[in-house]
N, C-alpha and C positions, 0 to 999 in steps of 0.2 A: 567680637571685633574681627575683620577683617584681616587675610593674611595673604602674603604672596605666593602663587598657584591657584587661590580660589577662581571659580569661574561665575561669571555675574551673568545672569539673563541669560545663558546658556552658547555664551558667544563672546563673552567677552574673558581675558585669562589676566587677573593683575600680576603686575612683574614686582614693581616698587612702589611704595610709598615718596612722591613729589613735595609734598608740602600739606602743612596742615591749619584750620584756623578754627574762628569763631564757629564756623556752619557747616565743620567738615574737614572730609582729606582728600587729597587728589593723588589721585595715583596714574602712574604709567602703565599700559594694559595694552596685550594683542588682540586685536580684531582676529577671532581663527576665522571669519569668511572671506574679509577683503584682503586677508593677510595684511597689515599694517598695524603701525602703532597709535594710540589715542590716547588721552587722559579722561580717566573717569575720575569726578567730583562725586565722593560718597557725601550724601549730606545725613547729618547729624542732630540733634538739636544741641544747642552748646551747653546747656543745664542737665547730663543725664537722670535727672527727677523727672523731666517733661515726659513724660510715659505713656500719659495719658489719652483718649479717644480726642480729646479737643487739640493737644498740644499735636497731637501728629497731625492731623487734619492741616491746623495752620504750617505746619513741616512742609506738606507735601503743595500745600497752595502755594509756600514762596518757592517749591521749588518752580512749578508748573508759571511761577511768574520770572522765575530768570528766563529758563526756556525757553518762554513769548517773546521775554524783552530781547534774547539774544536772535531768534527767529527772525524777528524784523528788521534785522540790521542786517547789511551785507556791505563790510568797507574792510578795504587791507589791516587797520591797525584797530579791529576788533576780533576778539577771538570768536569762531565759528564753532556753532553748535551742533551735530548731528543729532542727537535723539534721546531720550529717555529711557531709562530701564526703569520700570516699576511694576512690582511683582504683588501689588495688590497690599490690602491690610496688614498691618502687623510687620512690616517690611519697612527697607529704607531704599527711598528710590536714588537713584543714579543718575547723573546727567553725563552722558558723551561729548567727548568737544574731540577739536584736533590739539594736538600734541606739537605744543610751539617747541623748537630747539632752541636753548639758551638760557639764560638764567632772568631773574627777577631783577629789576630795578633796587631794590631794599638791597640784596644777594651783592650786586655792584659796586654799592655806595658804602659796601663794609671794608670794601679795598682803597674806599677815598674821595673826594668828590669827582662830579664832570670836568673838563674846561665848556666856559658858558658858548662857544660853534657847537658841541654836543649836545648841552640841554636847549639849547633855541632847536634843534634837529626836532631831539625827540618832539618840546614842546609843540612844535607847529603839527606834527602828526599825530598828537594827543588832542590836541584842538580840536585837530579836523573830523577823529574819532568822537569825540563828545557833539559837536554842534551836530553831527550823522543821526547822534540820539537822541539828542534834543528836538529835533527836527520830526521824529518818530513818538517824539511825545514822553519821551523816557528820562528819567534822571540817574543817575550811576549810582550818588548819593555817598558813596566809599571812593574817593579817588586817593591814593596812598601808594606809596613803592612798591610792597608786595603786591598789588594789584597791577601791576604793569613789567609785561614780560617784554624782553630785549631777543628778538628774534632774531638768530644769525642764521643763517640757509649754506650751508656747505658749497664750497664750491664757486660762493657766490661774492665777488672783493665789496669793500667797502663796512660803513657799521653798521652796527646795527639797529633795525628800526621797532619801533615800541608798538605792543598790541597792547590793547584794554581788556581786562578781565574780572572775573567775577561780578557780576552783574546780580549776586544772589539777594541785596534791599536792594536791588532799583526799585523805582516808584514809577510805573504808571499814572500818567495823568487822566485823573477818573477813578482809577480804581482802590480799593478800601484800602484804608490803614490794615497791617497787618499787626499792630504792637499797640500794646494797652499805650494810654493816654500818659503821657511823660517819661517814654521811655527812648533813650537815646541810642539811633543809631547810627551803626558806622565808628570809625575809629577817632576817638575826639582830637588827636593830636591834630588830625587837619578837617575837622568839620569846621563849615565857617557858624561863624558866631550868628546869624540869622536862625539856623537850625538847631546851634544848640538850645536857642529862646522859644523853637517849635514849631516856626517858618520855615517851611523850608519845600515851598511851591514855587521854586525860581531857579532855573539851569545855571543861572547866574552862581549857586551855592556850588556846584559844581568846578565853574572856571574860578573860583576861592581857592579850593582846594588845590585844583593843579597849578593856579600858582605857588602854591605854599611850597608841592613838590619839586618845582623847579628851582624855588630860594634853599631848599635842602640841599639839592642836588649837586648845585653848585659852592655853596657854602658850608656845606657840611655840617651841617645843624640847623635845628630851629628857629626861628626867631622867636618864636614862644615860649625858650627854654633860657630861662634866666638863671642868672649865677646867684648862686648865695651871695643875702649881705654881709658885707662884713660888719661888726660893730664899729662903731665911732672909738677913737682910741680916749680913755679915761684923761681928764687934766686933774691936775692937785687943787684945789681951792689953798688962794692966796699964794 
């Protein structure tokens, strides 16, 4: 496992661990060339049994498909990619991005919901983020709170505005399935129901999700998270 001082690709020095998921951790780390800070995405496979020559293989393609997917985009409220550290075989590659300031959307909404002037903010700059992708051919495919960073810029009044992240199952249109045949992905609390059926060749599955995000956001729960029944209260016969 990775620790704080290692240096990756002979240039990069991590400082902390950022956050961790299904495909990885992200860590905070100094560029010792440009002098600057960055996050590097260690990616992982989330089964430590995947070990194997195939299982890495398909590792290292989804990672080289975030990387494209994130290459082709260039819009304020998507996060920007610089480059790749992959150090050959046997190895786990790295994705460089930049180092948003601020916390996660999820991170936020553990302090409470938005008022709905804040989620119409963000949402409309989530939107504009997604149709940017859609538009490049791309699906997010995971739209969810941990995926969406709350950028504040020091210095700078006002709130803050929301980038899109993790792009690591977007889907190319055209390009292969990377996941055996009935395997779900993405996180289900907010896939829409199209994709969990299998469908899920429609951008449209995407603005499902962010709305789902925004009904969170502001309400503070799910609407898909129902209360226990209670039972029917027992009467006497006669």
């Amino acid at each position: 496992m990775s620790a704080p001082g290692e240096m990756i690709g002979g240039r990069f020095t991590l400082l902390a661990p950022l956050g961790s998921g299904g495909m990885g951790t992200v860590w905070r780390a100094r560029d010792e060339v440009l002098h600057r800070e960055v996050a590097l995405k260690e990616v992982r496979p989330p089964d430590p049994a995947m070990t194997g020559p195939e299982a890495a293989a398909t590792l290292r393609e989804r990672v080289l498909r975030e990387a494209r997917a994130l290459a082709r985009l260039s819009h304020p409220h998507v996060v920007t990619i610089h480059q790749i550290v992959d150090a050959g075989a046997g190895t786990h590659p790295w994705i460089v991005m930049e180092l948003v300031p601020g916390e996660s959307l999820a991170d936020r909404l553990q302090r409470g919901p938005l008022l709905p002037q804040e989620a119409a903010t963000l949402g409309r700059q989530l939107l504009a983020a997604l149709r940017s992708a859609h538009a490049a051919g791309i699906h997010h495919r995971d739209v969810k709170p941990a995926n969406i960073l709350l950028r504040t810029d020091p210095g700078v009044p006002g709130p803050p505005s929301a980038v899109l992240t993790d792009f690591g199952i977007a889907a190319l249109q055209g390009s292969t399935a990377l996941t055996a045949t009935g395997d779900l992905i993405g996180s289900p609390e907010y896939i829409a129901p199209e994709r969990v059926r299998g469908r899920d060749d429609h951008p449209a599955s995407d603005l499902w999700s962010l709305g789902l995000v925004l009904y969170v956001a502001v309400e503070g729960h799910s609407p898909l998270r129902r209360a226990a029944r209670r039972p029917a209260p027992r009467t006497r016969a006669g």
